[in-house]
N, C-alpha and C positions, 0 to 999 in steps of 0.2 A: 509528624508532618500532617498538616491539615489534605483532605482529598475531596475532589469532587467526583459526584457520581452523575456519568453520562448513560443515557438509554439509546441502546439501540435497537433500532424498530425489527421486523419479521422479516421484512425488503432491506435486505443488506445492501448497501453503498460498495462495491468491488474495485480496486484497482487490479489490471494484471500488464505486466509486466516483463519483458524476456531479452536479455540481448543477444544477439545475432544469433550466437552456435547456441542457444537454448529455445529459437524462437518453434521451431518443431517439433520442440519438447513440450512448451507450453499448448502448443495448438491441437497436438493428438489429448492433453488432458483436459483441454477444454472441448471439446468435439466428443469425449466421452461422456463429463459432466455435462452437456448443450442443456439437457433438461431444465436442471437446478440452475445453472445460472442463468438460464432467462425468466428465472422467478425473480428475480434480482436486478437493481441498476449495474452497467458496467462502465468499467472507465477502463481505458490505454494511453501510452505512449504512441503516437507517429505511427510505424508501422506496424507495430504488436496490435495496435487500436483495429487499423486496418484490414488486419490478416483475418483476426477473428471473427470481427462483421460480415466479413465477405464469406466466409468458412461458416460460421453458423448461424448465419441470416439473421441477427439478432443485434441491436443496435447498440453501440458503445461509442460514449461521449469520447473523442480525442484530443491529447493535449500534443503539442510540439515534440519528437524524436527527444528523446532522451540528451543524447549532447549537445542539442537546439534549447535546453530550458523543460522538456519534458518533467525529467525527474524532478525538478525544484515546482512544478506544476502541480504534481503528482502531490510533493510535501503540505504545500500550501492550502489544498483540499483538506490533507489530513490535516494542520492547523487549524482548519476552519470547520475543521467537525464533517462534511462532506461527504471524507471517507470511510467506511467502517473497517475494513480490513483491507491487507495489501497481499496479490499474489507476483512474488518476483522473483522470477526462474535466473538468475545471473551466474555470470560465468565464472566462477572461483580463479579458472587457467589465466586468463584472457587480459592485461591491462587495459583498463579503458581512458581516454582522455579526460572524461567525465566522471574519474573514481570519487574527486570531491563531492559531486551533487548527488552520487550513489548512498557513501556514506552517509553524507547530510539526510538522505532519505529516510532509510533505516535507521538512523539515530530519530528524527523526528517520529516513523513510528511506532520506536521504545518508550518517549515520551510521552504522548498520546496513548498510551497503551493500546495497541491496537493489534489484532494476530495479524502475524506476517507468516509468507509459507517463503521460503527459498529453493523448495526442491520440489519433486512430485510426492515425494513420500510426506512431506508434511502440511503438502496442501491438498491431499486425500484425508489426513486427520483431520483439518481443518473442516472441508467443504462435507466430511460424511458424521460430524458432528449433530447432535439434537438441537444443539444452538442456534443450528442454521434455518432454522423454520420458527425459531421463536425467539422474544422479546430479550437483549441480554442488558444487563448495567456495569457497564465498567467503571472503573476508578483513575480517577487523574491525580497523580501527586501534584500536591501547588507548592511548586520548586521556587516561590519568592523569600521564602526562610534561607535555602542556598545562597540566594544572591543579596551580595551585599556593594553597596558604591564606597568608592577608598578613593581617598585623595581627588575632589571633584568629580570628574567624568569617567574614570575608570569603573570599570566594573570588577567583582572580584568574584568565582564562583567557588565555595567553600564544598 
């Protein structure tokens, strides 16, 4: 499969992320990290967007709550190169109304190959990386060899 190589810059693009019973999970590890991530752009959800701003004086772009269109907000940034990495603390327990636009998310930033952290412990490897201070190039698989059109308008993903 052919790949493209995307650069990303020193000023990482952040999304972070939390639902409800995670969101004081994410704000004590963003309140420790405050430093490193005001090196950085930030992006939220609704009120993850909110909590953190106000908690560490430091400005993050917000998109719509989560089950309002946030997450699918969230994706389309990563579509559109925007984002560099995704921090989303979510709830393994918890069913959400919005599982579709969750998964959609996470599948978009497997896609995009992009690091995602789901937990604390892997968005401490992530954030205490050498990569975070410096220029990375990732790889984009170009998945148009997968897809094939069958029979007119259908699409067929192999």
């Amino acid at each position: 499969m052919d790949k493209t190589v995307i650069k990303m810059a020193k000023k990482k693009r952040i999304a972070l992320i939390a639902h409800d019973n995670r969101k004081i999970d994410l704000l004590e590890w963003a309140k420790y990290n405050r430093e490193l991530l005001a090196k950085h752009d930030l992006f939220g959800t609704g009120t993850t967007g909110g909590l953190i701003e106000n908690e560490l004086k430091i400005k993050v772009t917000k998109f719509r709550s989560g089950p309002f269109g946030g997450d699918l907000q969230t994706g389309a940034k990563i579509a559109e190169g925007e984002i560099d990495f995704l921090i989303f603390f979510w709830d393994p327990l918890e069913p959400m109304p919005h599982d579709p636009d969750v998964k959609a998310l996470l599948r978009i930033a497997v896609v995009y190959n992009i690091p995602v952290a789901c937990n604390r412990a892997s968005a401490d490897f992530i954030i205490s990386s050498n990569l975070m201070s410096s220029e990375y190039s990732r790889s984009l698989i170009d998945y148009k060899e997968r897809i094939t059109r069958v029979e007119g308008n259908s699409i067929y993903i192999r």
